[in-house]
N, C-alpha and C positions, 0 to 999 in steps of 0.2 A: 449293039456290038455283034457281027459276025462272030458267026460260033469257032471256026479256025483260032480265028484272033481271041478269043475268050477263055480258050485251049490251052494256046501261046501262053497266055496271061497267066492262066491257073498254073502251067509248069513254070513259068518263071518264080512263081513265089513259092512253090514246093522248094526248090533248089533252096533260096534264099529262107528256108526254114519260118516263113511269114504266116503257113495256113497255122488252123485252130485243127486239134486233133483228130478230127471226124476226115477230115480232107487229107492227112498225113500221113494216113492208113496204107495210102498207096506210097510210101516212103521204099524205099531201096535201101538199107542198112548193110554199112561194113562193119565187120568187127576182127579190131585188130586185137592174136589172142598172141601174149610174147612172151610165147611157151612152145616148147615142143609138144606136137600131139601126146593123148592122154595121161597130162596130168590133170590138179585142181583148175586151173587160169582154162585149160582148154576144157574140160567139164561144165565153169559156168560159163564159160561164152555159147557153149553151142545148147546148152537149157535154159541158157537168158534169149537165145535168139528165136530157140522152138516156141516159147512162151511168149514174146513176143508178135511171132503169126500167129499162133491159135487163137492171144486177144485180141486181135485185128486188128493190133499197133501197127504192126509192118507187113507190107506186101512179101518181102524177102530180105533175105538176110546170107551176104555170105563173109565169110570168115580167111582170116590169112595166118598162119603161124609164124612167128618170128622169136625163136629162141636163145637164149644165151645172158649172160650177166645180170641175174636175175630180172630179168623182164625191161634191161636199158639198152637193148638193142631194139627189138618192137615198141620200145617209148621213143626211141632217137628218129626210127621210120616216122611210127606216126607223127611228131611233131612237125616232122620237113615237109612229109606228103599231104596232111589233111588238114591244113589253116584255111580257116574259115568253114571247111566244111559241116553242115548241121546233118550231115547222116551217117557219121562217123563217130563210133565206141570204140572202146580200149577197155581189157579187160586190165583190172592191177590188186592190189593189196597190201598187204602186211609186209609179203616177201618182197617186196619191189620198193619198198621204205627201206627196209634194210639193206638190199644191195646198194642202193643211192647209197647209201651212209656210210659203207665199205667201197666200196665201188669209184664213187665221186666221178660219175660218167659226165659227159660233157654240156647234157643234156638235161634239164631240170621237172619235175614232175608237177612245177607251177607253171611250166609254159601251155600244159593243158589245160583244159577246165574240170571241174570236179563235179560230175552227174547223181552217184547214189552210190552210199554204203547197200550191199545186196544180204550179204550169210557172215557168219560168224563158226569158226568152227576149230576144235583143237586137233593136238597131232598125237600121234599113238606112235610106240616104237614096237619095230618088229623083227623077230628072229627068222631065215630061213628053216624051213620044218626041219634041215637035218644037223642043222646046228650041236655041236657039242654044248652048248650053254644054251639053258633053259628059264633063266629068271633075267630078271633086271640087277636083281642080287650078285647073279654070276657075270654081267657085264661087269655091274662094277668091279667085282673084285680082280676080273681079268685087269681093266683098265688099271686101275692100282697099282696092280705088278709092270704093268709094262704100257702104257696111255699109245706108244703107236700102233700095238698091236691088233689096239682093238680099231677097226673101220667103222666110221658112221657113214654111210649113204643118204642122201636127202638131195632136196631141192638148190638151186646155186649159194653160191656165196654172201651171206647173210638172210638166210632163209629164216623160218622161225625155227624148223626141228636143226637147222646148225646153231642158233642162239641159245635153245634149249639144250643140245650136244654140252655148250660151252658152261651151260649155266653149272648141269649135272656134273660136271666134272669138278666143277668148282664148291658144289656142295657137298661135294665127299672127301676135298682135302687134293684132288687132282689140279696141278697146272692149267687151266684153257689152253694155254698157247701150245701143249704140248696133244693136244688131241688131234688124232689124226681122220679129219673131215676130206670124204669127197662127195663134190658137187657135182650134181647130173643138170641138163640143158632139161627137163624134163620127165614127167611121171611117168611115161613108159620104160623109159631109162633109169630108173631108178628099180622099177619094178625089174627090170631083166635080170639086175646085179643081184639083189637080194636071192631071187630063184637062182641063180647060179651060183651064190655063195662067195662072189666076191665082195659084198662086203659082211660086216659083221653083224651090223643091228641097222636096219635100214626105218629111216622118220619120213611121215608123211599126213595129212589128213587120212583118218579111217575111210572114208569113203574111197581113196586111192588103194585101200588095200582089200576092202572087206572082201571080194569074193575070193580073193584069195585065203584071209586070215579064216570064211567059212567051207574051202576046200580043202583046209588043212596043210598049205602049202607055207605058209606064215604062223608062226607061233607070235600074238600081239603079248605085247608084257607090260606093257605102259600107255599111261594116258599123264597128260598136261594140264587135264582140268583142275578143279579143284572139287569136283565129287566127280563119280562113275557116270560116265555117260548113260541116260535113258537106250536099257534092250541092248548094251553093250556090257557085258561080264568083262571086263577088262583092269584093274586095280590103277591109282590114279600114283602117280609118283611119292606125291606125300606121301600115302598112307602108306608106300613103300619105308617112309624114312627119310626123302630125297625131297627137300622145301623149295620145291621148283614148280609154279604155274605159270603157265603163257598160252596166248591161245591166237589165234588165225583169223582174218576176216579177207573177205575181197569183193571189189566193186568196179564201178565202171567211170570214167573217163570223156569228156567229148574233146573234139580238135579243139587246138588256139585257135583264139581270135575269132569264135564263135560270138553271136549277138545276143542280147540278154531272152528274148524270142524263140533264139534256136535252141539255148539252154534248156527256158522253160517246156518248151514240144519235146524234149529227149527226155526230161525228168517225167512230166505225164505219160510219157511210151510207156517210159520203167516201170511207173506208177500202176498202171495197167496191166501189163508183163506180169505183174507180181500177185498180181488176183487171180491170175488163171488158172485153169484144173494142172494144164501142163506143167507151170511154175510147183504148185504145190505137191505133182510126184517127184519130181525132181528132188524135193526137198525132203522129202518122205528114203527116198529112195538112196539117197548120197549123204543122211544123218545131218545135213546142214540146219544150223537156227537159223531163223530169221533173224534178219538187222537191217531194216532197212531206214536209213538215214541221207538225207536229199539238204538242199540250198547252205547256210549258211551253218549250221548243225554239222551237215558232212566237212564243209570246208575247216572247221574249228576241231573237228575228231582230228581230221588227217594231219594240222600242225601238233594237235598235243601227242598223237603218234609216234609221228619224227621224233620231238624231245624226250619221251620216254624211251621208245624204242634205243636209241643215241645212246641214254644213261643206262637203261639196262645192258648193253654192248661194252660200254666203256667197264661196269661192275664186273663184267664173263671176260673181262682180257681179251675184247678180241676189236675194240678201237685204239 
């Protein structure tokens, strides 16, 4: 065979997502992240994509944002633009199950393929540093007297910290429906509000906040877990009083109508991605646990997800 033509050959089954890993290295990776810059969804796309070149999964990797309706605008893009394609991720999660669920966007999160659960991580609430109220204690009792008064800022419309908003209100004797939630397209936008004080208790993963909650610009009052985060002094809701845990994860996504081939070359990327030194400062660095769950396992979390998530939502009034 002519080496041209041998060439020819080798790019055609690159495309076609047909080599074995060693040869996929020189892959060209999108990743569509359907978030506004600097939140969580744009955090692990661009440290799943560093970690990716440094394992020599991918040659490159570039990224597009697409924000809005918790991540079913950048799901509706990728759907239509990248069928069949096998070099093509999607960053999604937890938040992006519950705005479907709220949402009921046009577009379904099964017309995707399902690549790998990545991190696991909960959400912290946080005060602006010049906040007249200093406790979780003192939210609620504001909320109590007056539920629109108080703002919650977070991530869109059925996010986890707006599920948890709902849950918290409902465990102290407050209405949900009567809580008055606003949704940012986005973690920098959420971040601005909170520093400016328009809203009142702003939710997010701690990672989204820490430099700030360690430059004193956020007073953190809460945590979702169900003990104190490892190296986070932070107090957890319960032991506030407040019988509300929920916690966060997110993963990635390949296009429709990918080959069972293309599937399995993205789950080994991952696979790989996730061993690397880069992967694990990332993780070191942003409080995230591991979770990492691939093939049939991930596809069987993501259904029991939806119907939990679903019933938890319908319990907080807010299906």
């Amino acid at each position: 065979m002519r080496r041209d033509t041998f060439l020819k050959t080798l790019g055609a089954l690159a495309v076609a997502g047909a080599l074995p890993m060693g040869a996929r290295a020189n892959a060209a990776l999108k990743m569509m992240i359907p978030a506004n810059p600097g939140g969580g969804w744009d955090t692990t796309g661009r440290a799943l994509g560093k970690a990716l070149q440094d394992a020599g999964a991918a040659a490159s990797v570039s990224y597009e944002n697409k924000g809005g309706a918790a991540g079913a605008i950048g799901l509706a893009q990728f759907v239509n633009a990248s069928k069949g394609d096998g070099n093509a991720l999607m960053v999604m999660g937890a938040v992006m199950l519950g705005g479907i669920i709220t949402g009921k966007p046009p577009v379904s999160l099964s017309q995707a393929t399902p690549i790998a659960r990545l991190t696991s991580e909960y959400n912290v609430f946080v005060l602006p540093a010049a906040s007249p109220l200093k406790t979780m204690a003192d939210v609620v009792e504001q909320m109590k007297k007056d539920p629109g008064s108080v703002k919650w800022g977070g991530g869109s419309r059925g996010s986890t910290e707006h599920i948890a908003a709902a849950m918290i209100a409902r465990a102290v004797g407050v209405d949900p429906a009567k809580i008055n939630y606003v949704a940012f397209r986005g973690g920098g936008e959420a971040v601005a509000a909170i520093l400016g004080n328009n809203v009142t208790v702003g939710g997010s993963g701690y990672s989204e906040f820490a430099q700030y909650v360690d430059s004193g610009k956020m007073r953190a009052i809460a945590v979702t877990s169900a003990q104190r985060l490892k190296g986070i002094n932070v107090p957890t809701l319960k032991e506030q009083g407040i019988d509300v845990e929920i916690g966060n994860w997110r993963g990635v996504y390949g296009a429709p109508g990918i080959t069972d081939a293309q599937r399995k070359a993205l789950t080994d990327m991952i696979q790989k991605a996730v061993k690397s030194k880069a992967w694990a400062e990332a993780m070191d660095k942003n409080a995230w646990t591991p979770a990492l769950m691939t093939g049939k396992e991930f596809d069987d979390f993501v259904d029991r997800e939806f119907a939990s998530l679903r019933a938890t939502m319908v319990k907080a009034g807010m299906v």
